[in-house]
C-alpha positions in Angstrom: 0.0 0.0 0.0 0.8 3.7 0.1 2.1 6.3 2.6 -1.0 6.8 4.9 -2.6 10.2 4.3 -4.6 12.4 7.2 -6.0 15.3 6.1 -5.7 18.9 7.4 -8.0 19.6 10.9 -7.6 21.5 13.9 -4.1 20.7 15.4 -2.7 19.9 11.9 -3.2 22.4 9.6 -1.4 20.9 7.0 -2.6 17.4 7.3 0.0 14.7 8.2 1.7 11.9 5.9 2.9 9.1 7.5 5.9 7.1 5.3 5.0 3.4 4.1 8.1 2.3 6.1 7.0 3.3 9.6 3.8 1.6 9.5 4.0 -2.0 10.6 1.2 -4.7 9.7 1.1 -7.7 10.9 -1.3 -10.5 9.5 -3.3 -13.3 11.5 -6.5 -16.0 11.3 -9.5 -13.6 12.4 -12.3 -15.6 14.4 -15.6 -16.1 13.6 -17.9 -16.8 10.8 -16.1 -17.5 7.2 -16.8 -21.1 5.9 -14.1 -23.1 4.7 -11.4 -19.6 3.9 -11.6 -19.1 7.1 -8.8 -21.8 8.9 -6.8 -20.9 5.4 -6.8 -17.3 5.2 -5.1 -14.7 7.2 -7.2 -11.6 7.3 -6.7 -9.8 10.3 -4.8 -7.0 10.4 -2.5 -5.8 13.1 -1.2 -2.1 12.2 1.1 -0.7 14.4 2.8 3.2 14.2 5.7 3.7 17.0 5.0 7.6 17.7 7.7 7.8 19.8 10.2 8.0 16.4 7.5 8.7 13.5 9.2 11.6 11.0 5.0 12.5 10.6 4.9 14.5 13.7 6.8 17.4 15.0 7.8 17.3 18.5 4.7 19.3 20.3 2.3 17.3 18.6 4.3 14.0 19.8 4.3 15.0 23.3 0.5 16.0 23.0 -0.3 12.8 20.9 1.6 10.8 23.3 -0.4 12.1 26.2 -4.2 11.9 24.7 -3.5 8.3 23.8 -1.7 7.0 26.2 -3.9 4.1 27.8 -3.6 3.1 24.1 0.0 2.6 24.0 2.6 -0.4 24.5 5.2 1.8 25.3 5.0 4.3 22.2 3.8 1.9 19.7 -0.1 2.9 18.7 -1.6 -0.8 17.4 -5.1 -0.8 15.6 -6.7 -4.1 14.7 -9.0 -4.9 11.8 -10.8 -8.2 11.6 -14.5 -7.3 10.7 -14.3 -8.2 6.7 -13.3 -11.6 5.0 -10.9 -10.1 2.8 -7.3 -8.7 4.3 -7.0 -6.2 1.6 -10.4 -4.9 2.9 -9.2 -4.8 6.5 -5.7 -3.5 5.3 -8.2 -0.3 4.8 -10.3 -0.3 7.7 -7.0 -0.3 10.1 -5.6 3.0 7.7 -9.1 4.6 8.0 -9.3 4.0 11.8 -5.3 5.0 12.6 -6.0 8.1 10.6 -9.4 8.9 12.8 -7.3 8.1 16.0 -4.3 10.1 14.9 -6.6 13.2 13.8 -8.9 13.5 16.7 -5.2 13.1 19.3 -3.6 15.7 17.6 -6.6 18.0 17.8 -6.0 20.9 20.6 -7.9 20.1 23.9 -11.3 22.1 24.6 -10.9 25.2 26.3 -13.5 25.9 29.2 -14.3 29.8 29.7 -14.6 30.2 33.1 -18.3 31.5 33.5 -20.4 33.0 36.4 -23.4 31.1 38.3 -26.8 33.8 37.5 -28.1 35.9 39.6 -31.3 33.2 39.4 -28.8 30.0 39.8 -27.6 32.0 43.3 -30.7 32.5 44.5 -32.2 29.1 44.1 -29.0 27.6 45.7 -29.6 29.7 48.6 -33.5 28.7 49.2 -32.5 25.4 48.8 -29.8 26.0 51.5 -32.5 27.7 53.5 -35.2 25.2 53.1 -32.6 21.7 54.5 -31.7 24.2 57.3 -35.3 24.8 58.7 -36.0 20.7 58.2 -32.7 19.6 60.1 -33.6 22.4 62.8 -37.1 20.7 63.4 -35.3 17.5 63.9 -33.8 19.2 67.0 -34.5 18.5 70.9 -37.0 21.3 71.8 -35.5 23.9 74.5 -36.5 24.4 77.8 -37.6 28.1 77.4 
């Protein structure tokens, strides 16, 4: 196959190309349903990318790749498996499709939160509802003497 292609989003403006030589796949029997090509034919694919030295990224999007996807990882290796069609050729392209999705949403920048303030309504219910568990615990209380 060919160098892997991701196109431009946010994080990678210019899109990424990932050289033929860095991607890894590995070929195996996939389970399940297939009738007699099935014991015969390897057609799951095993397609692994080591981030850690991949010429595709730059440095800051390493480091920020390497961090959104790190319960992914075995060590820096990113490995995507593809066994849901009989034919490898077909699941050659389903594991390229899928490490270009994962590759593309990871180098996207993380969500920024604007810090905002509660209403003037939000306050105000707060503080009934404050109001209203303080009167029921102070029924709940031994009655004074006076």
């Amino acid at each position: 196959m060919d160098d892997l292609h991701i196109v431009p989003g946010p994080g990678i403006p210019r899109g990424l190309r990932v050289p033929e030589g860095e991607l890894v796949e590995q070929f195996s029997r996939a389970s399940g349903p297939g009738g007699q090509g099935v014991d015969t034919t390897d057609s799951k694919v095993q397609l692994s990318l080591d981030l850690g030295t991949t010429t595709a990224l730059s440095e800051p999007q390493r480091q920020h790749v390497l961090g959104r996807l790190a319960t992914r990882l075995s060590g820096t290796v990113l490995t995507i498996s593809a066994s849901e069609h009989r034919s490898q050729r077909r699941n050659r392209t389903a594991a390229r499709r899928r490490l270009a999705a994962l590759l593309r949403e990871a180098a996207a920048p993380d969500p920024v939160r604007r810090p905002t303030r509660p209403t003037r309504g939000s306050r105000r219910r707060r503080l009934d509802a404050k109001r209203r568990r303080s009167e029921t615990k102070s029924f709940r209380r031994r009655p004074t003497t006076d």
